[in-house]
N, C-alpha and C positions, 0 to 999 in steps of 0.2 A: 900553358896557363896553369900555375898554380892554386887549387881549392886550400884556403886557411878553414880548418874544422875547430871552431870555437864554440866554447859551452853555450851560445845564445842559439848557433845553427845547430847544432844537437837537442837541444832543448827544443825546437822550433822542428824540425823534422821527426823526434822523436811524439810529440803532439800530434803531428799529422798520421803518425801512422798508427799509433796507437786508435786515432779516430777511423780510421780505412778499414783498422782490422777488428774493431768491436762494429762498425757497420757493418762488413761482411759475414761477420761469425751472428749477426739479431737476421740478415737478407734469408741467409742459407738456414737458417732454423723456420725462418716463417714461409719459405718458401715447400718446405717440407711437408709443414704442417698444413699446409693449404690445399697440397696436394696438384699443385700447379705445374705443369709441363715446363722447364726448363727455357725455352724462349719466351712463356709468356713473362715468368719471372725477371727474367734477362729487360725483357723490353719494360715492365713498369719500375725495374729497378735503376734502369736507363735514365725513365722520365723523373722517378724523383730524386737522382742524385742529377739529374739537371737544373732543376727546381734549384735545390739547396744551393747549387754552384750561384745559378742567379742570383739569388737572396745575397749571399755570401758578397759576389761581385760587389753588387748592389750596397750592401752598410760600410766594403770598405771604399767604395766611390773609382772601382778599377774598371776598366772596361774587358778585359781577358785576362784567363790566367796565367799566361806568358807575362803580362805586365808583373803578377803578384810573385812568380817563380822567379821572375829576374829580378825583382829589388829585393826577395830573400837571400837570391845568392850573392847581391853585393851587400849584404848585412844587414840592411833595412830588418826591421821587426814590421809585425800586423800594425801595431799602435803609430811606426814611423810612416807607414804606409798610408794612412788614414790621417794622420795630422797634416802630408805633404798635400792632401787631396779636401780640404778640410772639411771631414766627415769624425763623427761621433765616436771615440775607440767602444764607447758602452753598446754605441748598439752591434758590432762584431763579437763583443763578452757577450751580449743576453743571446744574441745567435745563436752561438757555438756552443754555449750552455744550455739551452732549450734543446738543442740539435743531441746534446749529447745526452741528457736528461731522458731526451726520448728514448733513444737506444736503451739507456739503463733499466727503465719502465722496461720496455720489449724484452730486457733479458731476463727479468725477473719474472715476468709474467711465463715464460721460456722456461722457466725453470733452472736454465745457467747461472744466474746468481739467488745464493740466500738472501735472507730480506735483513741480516747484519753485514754481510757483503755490502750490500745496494744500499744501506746507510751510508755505510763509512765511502763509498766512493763518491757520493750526490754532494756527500759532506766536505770533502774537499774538491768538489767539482770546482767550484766559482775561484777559486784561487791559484788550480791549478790552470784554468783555461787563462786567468788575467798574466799567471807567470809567463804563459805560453804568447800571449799577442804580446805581451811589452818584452817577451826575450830578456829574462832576466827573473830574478828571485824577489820574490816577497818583500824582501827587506829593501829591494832597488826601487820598487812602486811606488812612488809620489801619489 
């Protein structure tokens, strides 16, 4: 079986991990800072990146994320996802933007980003998450 690597799955993997690894990098700072033994962290980190999965499932109308990993590897986007299910692509944007919003706040308060950092990213937050669920560029977005 052949994988086609096209700028919309690049784009679309490239958003996820990007979200994986500023979660990770806000967990392991406040987990530091807290001064929390290493399982209890592990385990509330557990519950709320459960949480967020629910949510997530929940505004794209998926029931697992086998369902969402398999229709991005047949090219589906978040937004084709959510139209075939007819759920709201807006409330997967304010999601994923609150979600990521949050983290931004944590890093700044963290001390990892300056507060001209933390503008200019919040500042292209909302467009860069809409790029990312419609799988495609600014200029493609109806």
């Amino acid at each position: 079986m052949y994988i086609i690597i096209s700028p919309k799955r690049i784009l679309i993997v490239g958003t996820m991990v990007l979200t994986i690894t500023v979660g990770i990098g806000t967990w392991d700072k406040a987990a530091a800072a807290n001064g929390r033994s290493i399982p209890l962290a592990t385990a509330d980190h557990q519950d709320a990146s459960a949480a967020r999965e629910d949510r997530f499932l929940q505004a794209l109308g998926a029931a697992t994320n086998e369902e969402v990993y398999d229709a991005l590897l047949e090219g589906q986007s978040l937004a084709d996802i959510a139209g075939s299910r007819q759920t709201d692509v807006n409330r997967i944007i304010h999601l994923q933007v609150a979600e990521l919003t949050a983290q931004l706040d944590a890093r700044l308060a963290g001390g990892s980003l300056r507060q001209d950092q933390y503008e200019a990213l919040k500042a292209e937050l909302t467009e860069t998450v809409k790029q990312s669920v419609y799988g495609r560029t600014s200029s493609q977005i109806e």
